[in-house]
N, C-alpha and C positions, 0 to 999 in steps of 0.2 A: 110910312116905314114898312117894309115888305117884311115877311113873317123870319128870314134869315137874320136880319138888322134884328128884329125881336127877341128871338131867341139869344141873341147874343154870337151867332156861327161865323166861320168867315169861312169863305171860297177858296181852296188852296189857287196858287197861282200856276201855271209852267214854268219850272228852271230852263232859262237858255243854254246854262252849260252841258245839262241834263238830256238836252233835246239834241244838242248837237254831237254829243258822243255815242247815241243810238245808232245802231248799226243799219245802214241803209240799205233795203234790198238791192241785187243786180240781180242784170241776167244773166243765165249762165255763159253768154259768150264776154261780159264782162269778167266774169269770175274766172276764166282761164286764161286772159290775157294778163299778162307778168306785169308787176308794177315797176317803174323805170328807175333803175339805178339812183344812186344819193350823185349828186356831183363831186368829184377829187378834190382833195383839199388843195389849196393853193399850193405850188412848187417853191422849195425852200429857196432863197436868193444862194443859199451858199454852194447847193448843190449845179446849178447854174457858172459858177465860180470856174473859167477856165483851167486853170491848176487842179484843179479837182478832178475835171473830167481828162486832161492828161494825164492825172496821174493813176487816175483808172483804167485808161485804154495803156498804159506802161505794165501796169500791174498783170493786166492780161495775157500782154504781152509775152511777159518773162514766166506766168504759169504758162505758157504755152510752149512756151522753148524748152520749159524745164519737162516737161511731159515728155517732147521732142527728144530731148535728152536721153531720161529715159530711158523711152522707148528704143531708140541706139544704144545705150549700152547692153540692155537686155538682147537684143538680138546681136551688138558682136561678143558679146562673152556665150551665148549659143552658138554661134559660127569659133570661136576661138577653141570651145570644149569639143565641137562636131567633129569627127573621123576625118581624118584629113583624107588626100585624093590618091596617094601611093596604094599601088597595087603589088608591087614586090618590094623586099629592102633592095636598100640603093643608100651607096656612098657618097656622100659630099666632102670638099674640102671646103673650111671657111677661114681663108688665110689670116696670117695674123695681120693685125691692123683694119681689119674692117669694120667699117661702122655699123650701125643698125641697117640704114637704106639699103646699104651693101649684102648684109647679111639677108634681107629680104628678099630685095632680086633673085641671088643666087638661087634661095630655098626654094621658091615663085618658078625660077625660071628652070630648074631642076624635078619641078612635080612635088616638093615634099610638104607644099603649102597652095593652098587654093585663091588668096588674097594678101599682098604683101600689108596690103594697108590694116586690115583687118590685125595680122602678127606684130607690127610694127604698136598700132594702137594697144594690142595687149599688152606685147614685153613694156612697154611705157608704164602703162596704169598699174602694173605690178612692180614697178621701178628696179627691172631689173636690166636696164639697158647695159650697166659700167658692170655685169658680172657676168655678162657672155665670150666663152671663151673660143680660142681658133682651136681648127685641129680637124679633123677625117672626122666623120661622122657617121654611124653606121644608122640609118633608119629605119623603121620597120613598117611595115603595110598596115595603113588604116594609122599610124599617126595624128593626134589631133597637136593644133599648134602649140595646148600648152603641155602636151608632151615635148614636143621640139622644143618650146621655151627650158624646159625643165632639165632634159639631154645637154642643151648647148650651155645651162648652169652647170650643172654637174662638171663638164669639162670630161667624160667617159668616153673618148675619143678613141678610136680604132688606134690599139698599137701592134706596131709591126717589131722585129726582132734584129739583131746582130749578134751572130758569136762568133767569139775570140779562140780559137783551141789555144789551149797550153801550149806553151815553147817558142812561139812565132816569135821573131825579133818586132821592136817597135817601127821599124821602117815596114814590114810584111803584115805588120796592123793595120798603117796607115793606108796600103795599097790596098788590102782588103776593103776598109771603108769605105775608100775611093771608087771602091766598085760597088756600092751599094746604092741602086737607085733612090731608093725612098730620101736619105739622108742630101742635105745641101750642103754649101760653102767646101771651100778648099783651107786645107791645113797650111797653115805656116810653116810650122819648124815641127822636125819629126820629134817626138817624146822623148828624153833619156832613156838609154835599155833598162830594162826591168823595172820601169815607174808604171806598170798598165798592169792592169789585175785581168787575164784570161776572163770570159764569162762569157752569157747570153747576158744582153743588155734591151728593152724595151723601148720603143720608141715613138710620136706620134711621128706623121710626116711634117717635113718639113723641120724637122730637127736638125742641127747641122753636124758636121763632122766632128769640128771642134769639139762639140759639147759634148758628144761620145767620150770624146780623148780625156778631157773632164772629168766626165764621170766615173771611167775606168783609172786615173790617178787617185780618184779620193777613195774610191772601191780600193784599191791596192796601198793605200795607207793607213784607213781603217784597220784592213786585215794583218801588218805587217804591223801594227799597232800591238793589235790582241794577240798576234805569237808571238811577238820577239816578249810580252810579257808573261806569256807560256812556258817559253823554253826552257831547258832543263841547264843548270848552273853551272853546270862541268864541260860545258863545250867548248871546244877550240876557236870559237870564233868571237871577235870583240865587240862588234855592231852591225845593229842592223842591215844593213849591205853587204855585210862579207854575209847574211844571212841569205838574202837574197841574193847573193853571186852565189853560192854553193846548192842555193836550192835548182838557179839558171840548169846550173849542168845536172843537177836529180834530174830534173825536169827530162834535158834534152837526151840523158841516158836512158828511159824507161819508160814504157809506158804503162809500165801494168800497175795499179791505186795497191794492190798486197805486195809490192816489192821494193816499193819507194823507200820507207824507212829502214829498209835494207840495206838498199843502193849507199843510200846514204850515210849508212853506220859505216859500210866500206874506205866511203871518205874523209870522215871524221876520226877513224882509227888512222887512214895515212895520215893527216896531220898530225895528228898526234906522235905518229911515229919517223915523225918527220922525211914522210919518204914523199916523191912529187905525185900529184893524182893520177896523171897519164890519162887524159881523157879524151876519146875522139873531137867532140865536138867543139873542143876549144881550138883545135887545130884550128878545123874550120874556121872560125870565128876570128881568130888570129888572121886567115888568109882573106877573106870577103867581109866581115864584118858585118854591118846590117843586113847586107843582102840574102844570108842566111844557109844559101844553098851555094856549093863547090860545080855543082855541075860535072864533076867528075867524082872516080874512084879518089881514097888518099893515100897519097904515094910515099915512100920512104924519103924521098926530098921533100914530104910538106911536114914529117915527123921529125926530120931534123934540120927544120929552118926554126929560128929562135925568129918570135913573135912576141910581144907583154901577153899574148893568150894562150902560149902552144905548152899549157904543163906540162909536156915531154923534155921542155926546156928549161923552167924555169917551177921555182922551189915555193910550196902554198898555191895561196887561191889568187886569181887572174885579177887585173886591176878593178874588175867593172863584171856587173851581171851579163852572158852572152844569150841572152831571151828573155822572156814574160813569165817567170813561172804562174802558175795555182796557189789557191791556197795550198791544196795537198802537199804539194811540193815545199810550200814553205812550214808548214806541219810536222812534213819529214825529215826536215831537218832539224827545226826546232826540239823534236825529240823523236829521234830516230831509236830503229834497236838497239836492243846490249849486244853485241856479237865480239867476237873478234875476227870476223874476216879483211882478208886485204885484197881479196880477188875474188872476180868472177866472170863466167862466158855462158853464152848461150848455150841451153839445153836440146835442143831440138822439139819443144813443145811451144816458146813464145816465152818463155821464160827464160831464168838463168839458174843458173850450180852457184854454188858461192864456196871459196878455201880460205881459209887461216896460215896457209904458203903455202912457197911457191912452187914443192914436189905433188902436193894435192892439185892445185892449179895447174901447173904441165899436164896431166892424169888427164881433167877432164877439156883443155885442149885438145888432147888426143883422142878423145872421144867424140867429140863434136868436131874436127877433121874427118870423122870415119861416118860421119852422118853426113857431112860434106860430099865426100867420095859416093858415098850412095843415093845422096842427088843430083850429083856430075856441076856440084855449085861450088868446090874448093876454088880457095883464091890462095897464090902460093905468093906466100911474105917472105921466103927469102930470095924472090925471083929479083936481081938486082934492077934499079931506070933502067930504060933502055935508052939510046943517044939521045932520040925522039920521042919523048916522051908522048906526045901529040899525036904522032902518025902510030904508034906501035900498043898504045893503051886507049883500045876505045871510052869512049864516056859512058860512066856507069853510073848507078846510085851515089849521089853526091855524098852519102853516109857510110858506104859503107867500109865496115870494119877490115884490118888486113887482118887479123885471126878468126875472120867468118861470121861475123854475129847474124843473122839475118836482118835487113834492112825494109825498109817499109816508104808511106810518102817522105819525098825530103820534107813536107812541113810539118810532119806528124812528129811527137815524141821519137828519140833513136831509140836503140835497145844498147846497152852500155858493155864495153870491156876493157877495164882497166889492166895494163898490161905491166909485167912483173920487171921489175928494176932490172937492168942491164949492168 
């Protein structure tokens, strides 16, 4: 027994697990070279799974359209806000009835848009296709589309004008219109006289005649509304109409807006005192009717030719208004002055005199003769026809007066003189 068995000692052994997890030296070219990746775990079977990978490469897909998208709408809502290509304003028309496509071209093909597609794609996305309206367009330079979008909403379309002067008959409206380019269509039937309210009327193009006639009817029943519910309760006249026939002849006696409710108190006093009005302009009107103007002097055969219009003939106010008046006109009637005059004649300033009879009224005849004489413009009323009335009386102011009133355009307001009972 060896002295270790003796003692009782034992010999430790080597652990192998011990020995094996000791760190083994390298070299250092060992040491810098990388140790080799783990291997990938196996590939899932489901990911494998066709469905899966189409509905991946789908999904891709449609991010990438949507990116696409996008990125188009970003740059056309930059191109729609961008300054458009107009370098000066410029008018367009965009007729009524045009579609989007239609509206696009035009703007496109007029300079006021750079890309119709681009305008088209806007007004869509902003769903304002069904509130773009027709009409003249006024543009302005550097326009961007959604300013045009925003214009052609609005409907702030260039309006042009039409005015009516006071007095015109409704046949001499109508030809007026007639001759107004901007406006379209043709008139059917002329208006009854005195259904059109005088004015400036506004208009876009492409508006038509008719619709003028329209609007100057409801304009003129409005107003004829609010005075005849104005008027003052003691007037000789029983309706509306006999309002508007007496205001016709204010109208076609005077032009001047401070002597209207004058004129008119003149008229409303002959009624009253039941004496006939004796007014030029109804002669007329008895003789031509619509057409408004005589084309000549008025002669002592057109003063005593009995007409339904010629007041020299016949007793009160004529069947029918013989013009368009104003409001003014119907105003001044409605409540004209308190006076008592029955007469009056030109001044020699554009005005008139006015008497309460008929020795005052001869007076300032004779005064206004002697204004005549000294402008060598007397017109002698008791110079009887002559056989030829044609060959021997030139054609003069279709208005004017035989006691000399001064006369002005035939379509203008006359200046008035009611002449003294006989």
């Amino acid at each position: 027994m060896d002295d270790t068995a003796q003692h009782g000692l034992q010999t430790e052994r080597p652990d192998p697990a011990a020995s094996s997890s000791r760190i083994n030296p390298r070299s250092p070219r060992e040491a810098i070279t990388p140790e080799p990746a783990p291997a990938p775990p196996p590939r899932s079977e489901t990911v494998r799974n066709p469905v899966v990978v189409a509905l991946n490469a789908l999904l891709t897909i449609l991010v990438l359209i949507a990116l696409g998208i996008g990125g188009l709408l970003y740059w056309g809502k930059s191109e729609f806000d961008a300054p458009g290509p107009l370098t000066a304003e410029k008018a367009v028309l965009v007729p009524s009835g045009s579609g989007l496509q239609s509206i696009a071209d035009t703007l496109e093909r007029e300079g006021v848009i750079a890309d119709r597609y681009v305008f088209m794609g806007g007004i869509s996305a902003y769903r304002q296709t069904a509130r773009l309206k027709a009409g003249e367009y006024a543009f302005l330079p550097g326009m961007s589309m959604r300013d045009v979008m925003d214009l052609l909403v609005s409907g702030r379309a260039i309006l042009h004008t039409v005015t009516v002067p006071e007095g015109l008959t409704s046949r001499q409206i109508v030809e007026r219109l007639r001759g107004h380019s901007m406006l379209t269509g043709e008139v059917d039937q002329i208006p009854p006289e005195g259904s059109l309210l005088p004015e400036t009327y506004k208009f876009s193009r492409g508006t038509t005649r008719q619709q003028i006639l329209a609007q100057m009817q409801a304009a003129h029943e409005r107003a004829l509304a609010e005075v005849w519910e104005s008027r003052r309760p003691d007037l000789p006249i029983e309706t509306p109409q006999e309002l508007v026939t007496l205001a016709s002849i204010v109208e076609k006696e005077t032009g001047r807006a401070d002597e209207r409710p004058r004129v008119a108190s003149v008229f409303i006093n002959r009624l009253r005192a039941n004496m006939r009005l004796q007014s030029d302009p109804t002669i007329i009107y008895g003789i031509v009717g619509g057409e408004g103007t005589l084309g000549r002097a008025i002669r002592r055969s057109d003063i005593d030719a009995r007409t339904a219009y010629n007041t020299y003939q016949i007793n009160g106010l004529p069947p029918g208004p013989i013009a368009n008046p104003g409001r003014a006109a119907l105003e001044a009637v409605a409540t004209p002055s308190t006076t008592n005059d029955l007469y009056f004649v030109a001044d020699g300033t554009g005005g008139h005199v006015f008497a309460t009879n008929l020795a005052d009224h001869n007076r300032n005849v004779a005064a206004w003769r002697a204004i005549e004489r000294s402008r060598g413009t007397e017109t002698d009323t008791a110079t009887p026809e002559p056989a030829s009335a044609t060959a021997a009386e030139p054609a003069g102011d279709p208005l004017d007066l035989l006691d000399g009133a001064p006369r002005r355009d035939p379509n203008a307001p006359v200046l008035p003189t009611p002449r003294p009972e006989t």
